[in-house]
Residue, then its C-alpha position, 0 to 999 in steps of 0.5 A: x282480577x286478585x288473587x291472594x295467597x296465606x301462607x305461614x314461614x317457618x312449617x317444621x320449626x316447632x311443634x307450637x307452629x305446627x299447631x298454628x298452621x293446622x288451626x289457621x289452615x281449618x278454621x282460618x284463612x291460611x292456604x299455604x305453609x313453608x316447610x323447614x326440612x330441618x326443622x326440630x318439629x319436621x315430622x310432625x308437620x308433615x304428618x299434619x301436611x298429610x292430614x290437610x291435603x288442601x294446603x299448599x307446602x312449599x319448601x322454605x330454603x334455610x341457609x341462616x338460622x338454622x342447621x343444614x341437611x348435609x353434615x356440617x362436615x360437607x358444607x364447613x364454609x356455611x355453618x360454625x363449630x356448632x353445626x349451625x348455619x353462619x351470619x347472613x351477612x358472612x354467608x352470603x360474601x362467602x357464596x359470592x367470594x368463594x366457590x367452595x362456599x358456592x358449592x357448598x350452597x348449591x349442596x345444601x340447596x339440592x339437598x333441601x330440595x330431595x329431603x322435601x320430596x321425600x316427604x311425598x307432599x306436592x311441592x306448592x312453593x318455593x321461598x327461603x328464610x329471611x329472604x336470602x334468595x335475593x342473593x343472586x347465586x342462592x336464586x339460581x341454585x333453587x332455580x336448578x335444583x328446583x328444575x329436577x323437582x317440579x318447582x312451578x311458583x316462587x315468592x318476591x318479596x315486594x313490598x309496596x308502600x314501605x317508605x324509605x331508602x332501604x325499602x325502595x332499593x330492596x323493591x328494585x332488587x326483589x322486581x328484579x328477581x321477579x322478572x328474572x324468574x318468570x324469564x325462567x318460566x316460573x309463576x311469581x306473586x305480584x307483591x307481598x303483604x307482611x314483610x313491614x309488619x314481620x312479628x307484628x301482623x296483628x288482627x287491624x294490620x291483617x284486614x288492613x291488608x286484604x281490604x286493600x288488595x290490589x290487581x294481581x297476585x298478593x301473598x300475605x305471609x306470617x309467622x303463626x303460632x301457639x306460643x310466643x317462644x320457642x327454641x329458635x324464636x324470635x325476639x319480639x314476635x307476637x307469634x299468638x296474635x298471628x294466629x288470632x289475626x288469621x282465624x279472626x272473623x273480621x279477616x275471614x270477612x275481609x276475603x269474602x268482602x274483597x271478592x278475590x280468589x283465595x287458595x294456594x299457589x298451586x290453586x293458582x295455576x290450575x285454579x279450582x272453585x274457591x272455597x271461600x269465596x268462589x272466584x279464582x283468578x290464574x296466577x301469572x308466570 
């Protein structure tokens, strides 16, 4: 039995993304979004988010590139002289070095969450920017503070068929997690589809992927939009073939073909008829 799951990163970020989300969810195949509740375009996503009540928003955690929710005052070890969120790399020695830095993060995390439920929307998802919720200690403040808010899915981000050492160990750490999570009770994506082609999922590498869906629960994550820079973007990324790919008809004939259930997570759990392909299969916690 497959499930798949689309969702687009970075909801909230520009209003460029936005549209893209809005166009990809009505007349493509994308299912789920990721709220950035920071993002300089946050309103209008979830105003757009009110509009579309068939797509699933989560919260995309942000503890790098970006700024927080709390004044820069309240969290001074994460973030620079310019409010902004610090280096990963320099983050996330901090959170695991310093308990100040700690519960600055659990903060933030916390606040992230409350400014997600003040929206109104469903919370359909959990995941964060660049990953960062690998770092153990970032896992378990959107653990608890995801106990206070309803969270019930979260993403790994597992990879399969990426060759090389550095892929391989972040496989075993990312399964780690997995397991991790659904001892706490929460539902997890078997694996990921998008993580080797970050920037560049175009229209072959899309249906690619979903003509090789394998059992489980698959979630095939992009970064739509409709332009290809943007204050905040990133280098390189083809955003405009994103969304071409997820509104291609070759892709929506892929899911068709592939005879998988198609929706989000919270459609996984308590799964409905599809509505492109009529199938649904439950989500595993």
């Amino acid at each position: 039995m497959r499930y798949l799951i689309v969702t687009a990163d970075d909801f909230g970020a520009a209003r460029c993304v936005n549209e893209a989300v809005e166009i990809a969810h009505t007349q493509g195949i994308l299912t789920a979004a990721s709220l950035m509740v920071a993002g300089e375009a946050v309103d209008d996503a979830v105003e757009r988010a009110h509009r579309l009540p068939g797509l699933g928003v989560g919260l995309h955690i942000v503890l790098a590139d970006g700024r927080p929710v709390l004044p820069p005052g309240a969290v001074p070890a994460l973030v620079g002289s310019d409010g902004r969120f610090r280096d990963m790399i320099r983050t996330a020695f901090a959170i695991a070095l310093w308990p100040p830095a700690r519960r600055q993060m659990r903060a933030e995390v916390s606040a992230q969450f409350a400014r997600f439920a003040a929206t109104g929307l469903p919370l359909d998802h959990v995941n964060s920017h660049k990953h960062f919720h690998l770092h153990p200690m970032i896992a378990s403040a959107i653990v608890d503070a995801g106990k206070r808010h309803g969270l019930a899915a979260m993403r790994v981000p597992v990879e399969p068929g990426i060759a090389g050492l550095a892929a391989a160990l972040m496989r075993w750490w990312a399964g780690r997690l997995g397991k991790r999570l659904r001892r706490a009770g929460l539902a997890v994506n078997d694996r990921v589809a998008g993580l080797a082609a970050t920037g560049q999922f175009d229209t072959p590498r899309m249906v690619k992927a979903i003509d090789s869906l394998a059992d489980g629960v698959t979630e095939l994550y992009c970064h739509p939009a409709t332009a290809d820079a943007y204050p905040g973007s990133a280098p390189g990324y083809r955003y405009r073939e994103e969304l071409a790919a997820l509104t291609a008809p070759q892709a929506r004939a892929a899911v068709i073909a592939s005879g998988a259930g198609h929706g989000n997570f919270r459609q996984a759990l308590n799964p409905p008829q599809s509505p492109v392909t009529g199938q649904v299969t439950p989500l595993r916690a």
